[in-house]
KEKE-3310 file (N, C-alpha, C; in steps of 0.2 Angstrom, whole numbers, plus 5000, padded with zeros to 4 digits):
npx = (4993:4980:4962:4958:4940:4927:4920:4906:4895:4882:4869:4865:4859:4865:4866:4869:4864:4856:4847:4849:4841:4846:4850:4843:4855:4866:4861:4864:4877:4885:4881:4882:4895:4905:4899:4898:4892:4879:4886:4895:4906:4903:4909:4905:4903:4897:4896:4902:4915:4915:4917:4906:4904:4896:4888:4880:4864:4854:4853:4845:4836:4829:4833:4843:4849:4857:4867:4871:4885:4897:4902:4916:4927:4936:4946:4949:4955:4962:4972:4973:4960:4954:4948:4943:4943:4941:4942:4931:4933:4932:4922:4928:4942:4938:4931:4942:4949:4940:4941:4953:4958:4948:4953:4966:4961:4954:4942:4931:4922:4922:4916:4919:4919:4926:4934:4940:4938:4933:4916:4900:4887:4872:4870:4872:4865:4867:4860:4860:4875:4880:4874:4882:4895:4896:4893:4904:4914:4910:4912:4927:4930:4927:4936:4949:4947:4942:4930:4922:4910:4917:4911:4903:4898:4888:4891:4898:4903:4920:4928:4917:4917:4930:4927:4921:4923:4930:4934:4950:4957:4969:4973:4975:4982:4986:4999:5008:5014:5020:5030:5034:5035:5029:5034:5036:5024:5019:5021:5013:4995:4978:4967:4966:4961:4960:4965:4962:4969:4957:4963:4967:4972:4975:4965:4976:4968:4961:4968:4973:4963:4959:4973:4970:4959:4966:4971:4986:4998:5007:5017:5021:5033:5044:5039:5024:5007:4996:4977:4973:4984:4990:4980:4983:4996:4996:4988:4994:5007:5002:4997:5010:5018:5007:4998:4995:5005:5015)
npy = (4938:4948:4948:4957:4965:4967:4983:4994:5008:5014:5027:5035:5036:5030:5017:5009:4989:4992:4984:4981:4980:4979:4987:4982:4985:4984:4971:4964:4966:4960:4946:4941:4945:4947:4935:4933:4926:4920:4928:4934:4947:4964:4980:4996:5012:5030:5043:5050:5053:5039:5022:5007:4992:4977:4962:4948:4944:4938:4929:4925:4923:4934:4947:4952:4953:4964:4967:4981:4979:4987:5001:5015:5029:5034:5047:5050:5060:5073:5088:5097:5105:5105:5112:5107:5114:5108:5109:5103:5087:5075:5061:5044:5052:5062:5056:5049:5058:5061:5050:5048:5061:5059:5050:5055:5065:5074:5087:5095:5095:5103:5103:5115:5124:5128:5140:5130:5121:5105:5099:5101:5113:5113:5100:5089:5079:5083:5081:5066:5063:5068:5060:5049:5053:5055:5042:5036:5042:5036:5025:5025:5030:5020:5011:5017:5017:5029:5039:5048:5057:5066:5081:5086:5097:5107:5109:5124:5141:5141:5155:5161:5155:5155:5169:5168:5171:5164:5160:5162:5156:5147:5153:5144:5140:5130:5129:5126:5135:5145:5152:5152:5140:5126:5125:5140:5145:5149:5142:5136:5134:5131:5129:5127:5133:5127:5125:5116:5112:5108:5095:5106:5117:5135:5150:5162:5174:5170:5167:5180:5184:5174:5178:5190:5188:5182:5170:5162:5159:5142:5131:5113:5106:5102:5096:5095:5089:5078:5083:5073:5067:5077:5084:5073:5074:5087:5087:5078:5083:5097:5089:5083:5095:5101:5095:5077:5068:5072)
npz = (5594:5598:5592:5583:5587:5577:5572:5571:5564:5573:5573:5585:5603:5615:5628:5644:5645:5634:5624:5605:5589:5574:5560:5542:5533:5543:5548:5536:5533:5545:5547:5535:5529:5539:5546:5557:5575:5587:5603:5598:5598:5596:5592:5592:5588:5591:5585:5596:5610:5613:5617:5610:5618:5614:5612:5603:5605:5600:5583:5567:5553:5549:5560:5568:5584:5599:5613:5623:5631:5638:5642:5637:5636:5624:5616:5601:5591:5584:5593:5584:5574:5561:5545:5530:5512:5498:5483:5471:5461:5450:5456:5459:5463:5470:5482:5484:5491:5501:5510:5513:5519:5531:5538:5540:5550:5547:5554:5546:5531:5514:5502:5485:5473:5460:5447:5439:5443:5436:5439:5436:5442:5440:5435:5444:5456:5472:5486:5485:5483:5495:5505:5499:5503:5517:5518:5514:5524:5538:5535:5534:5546:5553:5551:5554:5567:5573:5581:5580:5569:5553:5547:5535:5523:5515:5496:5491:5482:5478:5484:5491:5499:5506:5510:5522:5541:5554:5571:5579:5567:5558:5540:5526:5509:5499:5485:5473:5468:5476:5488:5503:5514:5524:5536:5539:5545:5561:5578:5586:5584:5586:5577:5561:5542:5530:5510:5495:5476:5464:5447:5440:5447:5452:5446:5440:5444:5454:5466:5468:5474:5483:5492:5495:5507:5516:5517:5518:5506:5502:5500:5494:5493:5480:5470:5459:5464:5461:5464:5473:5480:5485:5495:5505:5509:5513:5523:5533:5533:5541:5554:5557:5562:5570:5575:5580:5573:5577)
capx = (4990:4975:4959:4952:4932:4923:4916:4897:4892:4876:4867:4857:4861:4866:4865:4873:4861:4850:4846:4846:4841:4851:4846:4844:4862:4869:4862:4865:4885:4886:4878:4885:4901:4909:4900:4893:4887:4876:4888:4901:4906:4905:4911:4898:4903:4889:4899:4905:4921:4916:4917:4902:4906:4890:4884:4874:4862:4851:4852:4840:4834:4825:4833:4850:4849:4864:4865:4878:4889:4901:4905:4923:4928:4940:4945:4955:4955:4969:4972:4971:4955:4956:4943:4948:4941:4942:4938:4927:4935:4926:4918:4934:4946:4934:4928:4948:4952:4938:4941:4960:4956:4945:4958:4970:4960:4951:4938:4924:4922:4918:4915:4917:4917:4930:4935:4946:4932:4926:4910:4895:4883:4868:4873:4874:4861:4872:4858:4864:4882:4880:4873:4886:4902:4893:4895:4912:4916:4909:4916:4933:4930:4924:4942:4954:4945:4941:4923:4917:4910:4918:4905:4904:4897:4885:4894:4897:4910:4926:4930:4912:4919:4936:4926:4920:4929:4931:4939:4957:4960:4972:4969:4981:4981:4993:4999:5013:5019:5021:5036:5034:5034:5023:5040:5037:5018:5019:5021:5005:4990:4973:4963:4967:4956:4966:4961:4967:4963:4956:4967:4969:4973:4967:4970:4981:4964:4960:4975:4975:4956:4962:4977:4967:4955:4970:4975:4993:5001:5011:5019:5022:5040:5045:5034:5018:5005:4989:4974:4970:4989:4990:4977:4985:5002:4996:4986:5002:5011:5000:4999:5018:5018:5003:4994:4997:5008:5024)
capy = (4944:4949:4946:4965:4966:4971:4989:4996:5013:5017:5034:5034:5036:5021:5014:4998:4985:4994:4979:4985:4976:4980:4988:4979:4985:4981:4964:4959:4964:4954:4939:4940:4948:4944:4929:4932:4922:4921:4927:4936:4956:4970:4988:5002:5019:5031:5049:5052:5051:5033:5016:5003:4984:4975:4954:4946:4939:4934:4931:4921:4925:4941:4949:4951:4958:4965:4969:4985:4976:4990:5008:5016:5033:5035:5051:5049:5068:5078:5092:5103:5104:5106:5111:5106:5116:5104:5111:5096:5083:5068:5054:5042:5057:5066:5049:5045:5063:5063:5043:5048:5067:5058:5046:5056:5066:5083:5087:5097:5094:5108:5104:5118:5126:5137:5142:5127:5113:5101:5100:5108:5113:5110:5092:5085:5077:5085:5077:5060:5065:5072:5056:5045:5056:5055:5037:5034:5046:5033:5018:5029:5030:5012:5007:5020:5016:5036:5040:5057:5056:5073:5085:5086:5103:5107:5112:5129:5143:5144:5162:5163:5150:5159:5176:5168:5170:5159:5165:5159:5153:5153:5150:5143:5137:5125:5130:5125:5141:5149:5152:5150:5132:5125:5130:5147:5145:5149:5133:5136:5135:5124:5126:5128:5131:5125:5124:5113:5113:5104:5095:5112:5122:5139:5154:5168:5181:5165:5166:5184:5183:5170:5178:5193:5186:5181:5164:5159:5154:5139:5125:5108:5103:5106:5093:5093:5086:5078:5085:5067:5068:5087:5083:5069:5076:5093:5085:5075:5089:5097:5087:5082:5102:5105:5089:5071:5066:5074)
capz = (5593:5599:5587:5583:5586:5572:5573:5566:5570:5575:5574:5591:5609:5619:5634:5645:5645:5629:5618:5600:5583:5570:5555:5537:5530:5546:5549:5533:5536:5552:5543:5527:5526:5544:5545:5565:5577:5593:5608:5596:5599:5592:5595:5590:5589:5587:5581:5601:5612:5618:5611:5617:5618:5613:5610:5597:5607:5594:5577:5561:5545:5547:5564:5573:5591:5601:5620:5625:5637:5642:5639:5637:5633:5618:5612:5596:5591:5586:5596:5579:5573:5554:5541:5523:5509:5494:5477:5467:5456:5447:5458:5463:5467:5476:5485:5488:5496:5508:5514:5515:5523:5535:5542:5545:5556:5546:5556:5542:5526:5512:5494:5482:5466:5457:5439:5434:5442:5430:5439:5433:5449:5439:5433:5448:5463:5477:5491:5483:5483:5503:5507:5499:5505:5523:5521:5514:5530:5541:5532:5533:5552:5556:5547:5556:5573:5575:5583:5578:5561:5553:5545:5526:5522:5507:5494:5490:5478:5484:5485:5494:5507:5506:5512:5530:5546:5561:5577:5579:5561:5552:5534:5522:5502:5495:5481:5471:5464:5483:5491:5509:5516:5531:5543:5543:5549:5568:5579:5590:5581:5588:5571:5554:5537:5521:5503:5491:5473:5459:5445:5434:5451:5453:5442:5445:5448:5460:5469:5470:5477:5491:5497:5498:5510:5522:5517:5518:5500:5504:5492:5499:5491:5473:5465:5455:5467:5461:5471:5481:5483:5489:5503:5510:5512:5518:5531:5535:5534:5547:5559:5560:5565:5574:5579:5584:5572:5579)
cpx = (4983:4968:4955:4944:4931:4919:4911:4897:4884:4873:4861:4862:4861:4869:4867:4866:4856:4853:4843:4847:4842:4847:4849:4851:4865:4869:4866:4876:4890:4886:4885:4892:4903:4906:4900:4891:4884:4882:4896:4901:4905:4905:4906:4903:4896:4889:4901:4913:4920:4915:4911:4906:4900:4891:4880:4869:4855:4852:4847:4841:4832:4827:4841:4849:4857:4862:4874:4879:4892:4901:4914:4923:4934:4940:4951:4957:4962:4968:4972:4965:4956:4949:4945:4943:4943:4940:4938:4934:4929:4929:4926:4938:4946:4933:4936:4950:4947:4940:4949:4960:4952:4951:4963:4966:4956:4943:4927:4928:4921:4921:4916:4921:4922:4932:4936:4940:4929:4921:4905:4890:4877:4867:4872:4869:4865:4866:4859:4871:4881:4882:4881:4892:4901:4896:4900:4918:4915:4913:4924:4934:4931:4932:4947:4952:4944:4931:4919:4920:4913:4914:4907:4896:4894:4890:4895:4902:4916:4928:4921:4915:4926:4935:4925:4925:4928:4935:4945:4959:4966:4973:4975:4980:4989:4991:5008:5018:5022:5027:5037:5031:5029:5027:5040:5030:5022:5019:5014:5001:4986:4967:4964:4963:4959:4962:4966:4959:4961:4964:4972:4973:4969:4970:4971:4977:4962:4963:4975:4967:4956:4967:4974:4960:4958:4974:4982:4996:5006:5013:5022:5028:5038:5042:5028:5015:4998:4982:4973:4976:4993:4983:4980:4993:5002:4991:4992:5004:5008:4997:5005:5017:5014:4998:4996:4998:5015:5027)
cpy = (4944:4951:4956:4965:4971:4977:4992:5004:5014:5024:5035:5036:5031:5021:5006:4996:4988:4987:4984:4980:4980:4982:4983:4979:4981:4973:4963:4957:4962:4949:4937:4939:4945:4940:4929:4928:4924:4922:4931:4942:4959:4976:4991:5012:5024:5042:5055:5050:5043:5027:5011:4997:4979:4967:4952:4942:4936:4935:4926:4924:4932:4945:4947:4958:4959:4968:4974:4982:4981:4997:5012:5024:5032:5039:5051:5055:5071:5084:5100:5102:5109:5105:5112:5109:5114:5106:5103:5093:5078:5061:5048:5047:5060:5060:5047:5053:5065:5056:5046:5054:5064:5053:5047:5064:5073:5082:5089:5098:5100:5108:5110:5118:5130:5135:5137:5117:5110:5095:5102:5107:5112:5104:5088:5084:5079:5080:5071:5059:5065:5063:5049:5046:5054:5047:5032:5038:5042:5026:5020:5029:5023:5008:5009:5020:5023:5035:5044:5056:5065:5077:5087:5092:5102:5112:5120:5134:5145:5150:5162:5159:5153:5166:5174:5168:5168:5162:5160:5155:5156:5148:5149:5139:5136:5127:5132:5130:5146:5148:5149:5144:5131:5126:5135:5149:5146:5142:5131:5136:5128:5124:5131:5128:5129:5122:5121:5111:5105:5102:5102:5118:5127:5144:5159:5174:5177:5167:5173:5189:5181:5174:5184:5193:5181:5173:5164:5157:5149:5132:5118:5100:5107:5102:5096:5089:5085:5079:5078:5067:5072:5086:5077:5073:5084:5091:5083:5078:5093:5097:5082:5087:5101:5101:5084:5066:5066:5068)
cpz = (5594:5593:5588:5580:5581:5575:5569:5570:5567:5578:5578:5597:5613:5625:5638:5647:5639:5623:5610:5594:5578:5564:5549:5534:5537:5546:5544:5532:5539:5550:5538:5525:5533:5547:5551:5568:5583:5596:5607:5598:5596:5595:5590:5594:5586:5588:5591:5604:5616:5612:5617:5615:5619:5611:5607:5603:5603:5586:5573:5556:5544:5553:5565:5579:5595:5608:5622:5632:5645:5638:5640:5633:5629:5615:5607:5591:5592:5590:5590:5576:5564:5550:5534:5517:5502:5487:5471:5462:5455:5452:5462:5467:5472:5482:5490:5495:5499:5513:5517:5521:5531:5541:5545:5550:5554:5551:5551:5537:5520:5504:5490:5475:5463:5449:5435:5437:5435:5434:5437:5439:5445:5434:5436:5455:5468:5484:5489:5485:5490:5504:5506:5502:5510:5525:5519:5521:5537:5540:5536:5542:5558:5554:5553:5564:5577:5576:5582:5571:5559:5547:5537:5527:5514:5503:5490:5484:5482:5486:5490:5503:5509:5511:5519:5535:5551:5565:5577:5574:5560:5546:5530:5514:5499:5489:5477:5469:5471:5486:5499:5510:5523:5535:5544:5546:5556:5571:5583:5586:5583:5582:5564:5547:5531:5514:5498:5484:5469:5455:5440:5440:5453:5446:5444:5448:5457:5466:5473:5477:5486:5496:5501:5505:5516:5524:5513:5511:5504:5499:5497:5495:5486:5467:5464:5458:5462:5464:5476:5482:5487:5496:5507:5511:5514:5523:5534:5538:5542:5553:5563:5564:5571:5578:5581:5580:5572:5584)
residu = (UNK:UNK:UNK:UNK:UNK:UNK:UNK:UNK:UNK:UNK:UNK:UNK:UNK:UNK:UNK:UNK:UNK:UNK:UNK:UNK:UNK:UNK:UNK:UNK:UNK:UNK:UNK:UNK:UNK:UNK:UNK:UNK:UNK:UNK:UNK:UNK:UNK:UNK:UNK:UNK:UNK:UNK:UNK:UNK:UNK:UNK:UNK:UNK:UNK:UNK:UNK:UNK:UNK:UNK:UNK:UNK:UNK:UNK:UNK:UNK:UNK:UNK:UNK:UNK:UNK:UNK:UNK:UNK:UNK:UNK:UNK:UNK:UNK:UNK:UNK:UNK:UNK:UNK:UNK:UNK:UNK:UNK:UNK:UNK:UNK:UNK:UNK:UNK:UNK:UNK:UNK:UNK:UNK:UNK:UNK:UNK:UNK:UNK:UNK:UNK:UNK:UNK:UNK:UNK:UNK:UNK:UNK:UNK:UNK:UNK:UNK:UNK:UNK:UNK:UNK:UNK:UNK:UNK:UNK:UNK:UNK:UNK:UNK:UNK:UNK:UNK:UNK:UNK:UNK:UNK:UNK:UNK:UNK:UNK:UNK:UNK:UNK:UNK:UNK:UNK:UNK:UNK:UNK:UNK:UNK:UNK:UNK:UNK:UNK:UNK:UNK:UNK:UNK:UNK:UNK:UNK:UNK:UNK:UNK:UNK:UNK:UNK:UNK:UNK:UNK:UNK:UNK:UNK:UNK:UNK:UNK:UNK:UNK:UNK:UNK:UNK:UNK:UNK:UNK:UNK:UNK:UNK:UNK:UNK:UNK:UNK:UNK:UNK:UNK:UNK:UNK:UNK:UNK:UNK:UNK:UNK:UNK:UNK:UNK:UNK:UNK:UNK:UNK:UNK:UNK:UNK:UNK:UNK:UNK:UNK:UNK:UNK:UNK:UNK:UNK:UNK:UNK:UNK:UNK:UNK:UNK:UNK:UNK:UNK:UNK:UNK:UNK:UNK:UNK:UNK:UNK:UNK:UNK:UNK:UNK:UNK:UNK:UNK:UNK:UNK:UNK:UNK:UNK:UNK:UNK:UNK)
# end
């Protein structure tokens, strides 16, 4: 079995033969954690449809250099392009349902706020929070060998995010108490907005706020899903359907 080259991304623009010295988090997880040497490889994505194929041609104590070998397109992109509108949970949940969201393939990200959230919006350092979701989204990327980082959005209220319209949506909210299944959606569609909620749900004015403003109810079986478990199996869910997991 063929040995899989460690993958870093770098936020830059790259070039074959651009020698580039690595920054402090990197080296140190070249060095440290995989334990690199002079002559070894790595892949570098850098949030495009390409992959580079780079060399350690130096490393020491206080520097690691790298030299882009090769360039290669790799678009690993569904063909639905999916934006997930997650209402907050606490710190691990939230943390698993963007790492797990991002893997299977959501394109944008959109924190928010509704009735039944136990967050409190001023409690909370959200440019902290950006920053750290940003880089479990890359982490999440660098794993599932996908290229394009997918966009994490400041967080907003949901019904405020619920009011926007996008051209050729179509908007849907899981939601257990709903009748209609994901089979009866249409079989075409190239982008989706989907809202899935916290662990209390939403509540009934909630519900009747969302559907007014065009989204789908839809229940996804006849369980009682936890939210980091209701985003991964209605990603799932749609793209068996409508993306590139049929």
């Amino acid at each position: 079995m063929k040995k899989r080259i460690p993958r870093i991304y770098i936020e830059d623009y790259l070039n074959i033969n651009q020698v580039i010295s690595l920054s402090k988090s990197h080296t140190h997880y070249v060095k440290r954690v995989l334990r690199m040497e002079k002559k070894d490889k790595l892949e570098i994505f850098n949030n495009t449809n390409c992959i580079f194929f780079s060399e350690i041609i130096e490393i020491n104590s206080k520097i690691l250099k790298i030299i882009i070998l090769k360039k290669q397109i790799k678009n690993l992109e569904s063909p639905l392009s999916m934006h997930l509108g997650q209402v907050m949970s606490k710190n691990e949940k939230m943390n698993f349902s963007i790492q797990k969201s991002v893997e299977l393939g959501v394109n944008t990200i959109t924190p928010l706020f509704s009735e039944y959230c136990n967050i409190q919006e001023n409690l909370i350092c959200f440019s902290k929070k950006h920053i750290h979701w940003k880089n479990i989204a890359i982490s999440a990327c660098q794993q599932c060998n996908r290229n394009n980082i997918p966009e994490i959005k400041s967080p907003e209220h949901m019904l405020t995010w619920c009011k926007k319209i996008y051209d050729n949506e179509i908007k849907i909210v899981f939601d257990p108490n709903a009748i209609l299944t994901i089979n009866e959606i249409p079989k075409k569609i190239n982008f989706v907005r989907f809202l899935i909620g916290c662990e209390g749900g939403f509540s009934s004015l909630e519900i009747e706020e969302i559907i007014k403003y065009g989204f789908i109810p839809i229940k996804l079986g006849p369980r009682i899903l936890r939210t980091e478990t209701a985003v991964i199996a209605a990603i799932t869910a749609l793209q068996i359907k409508f993306g590139d997991l049929s």
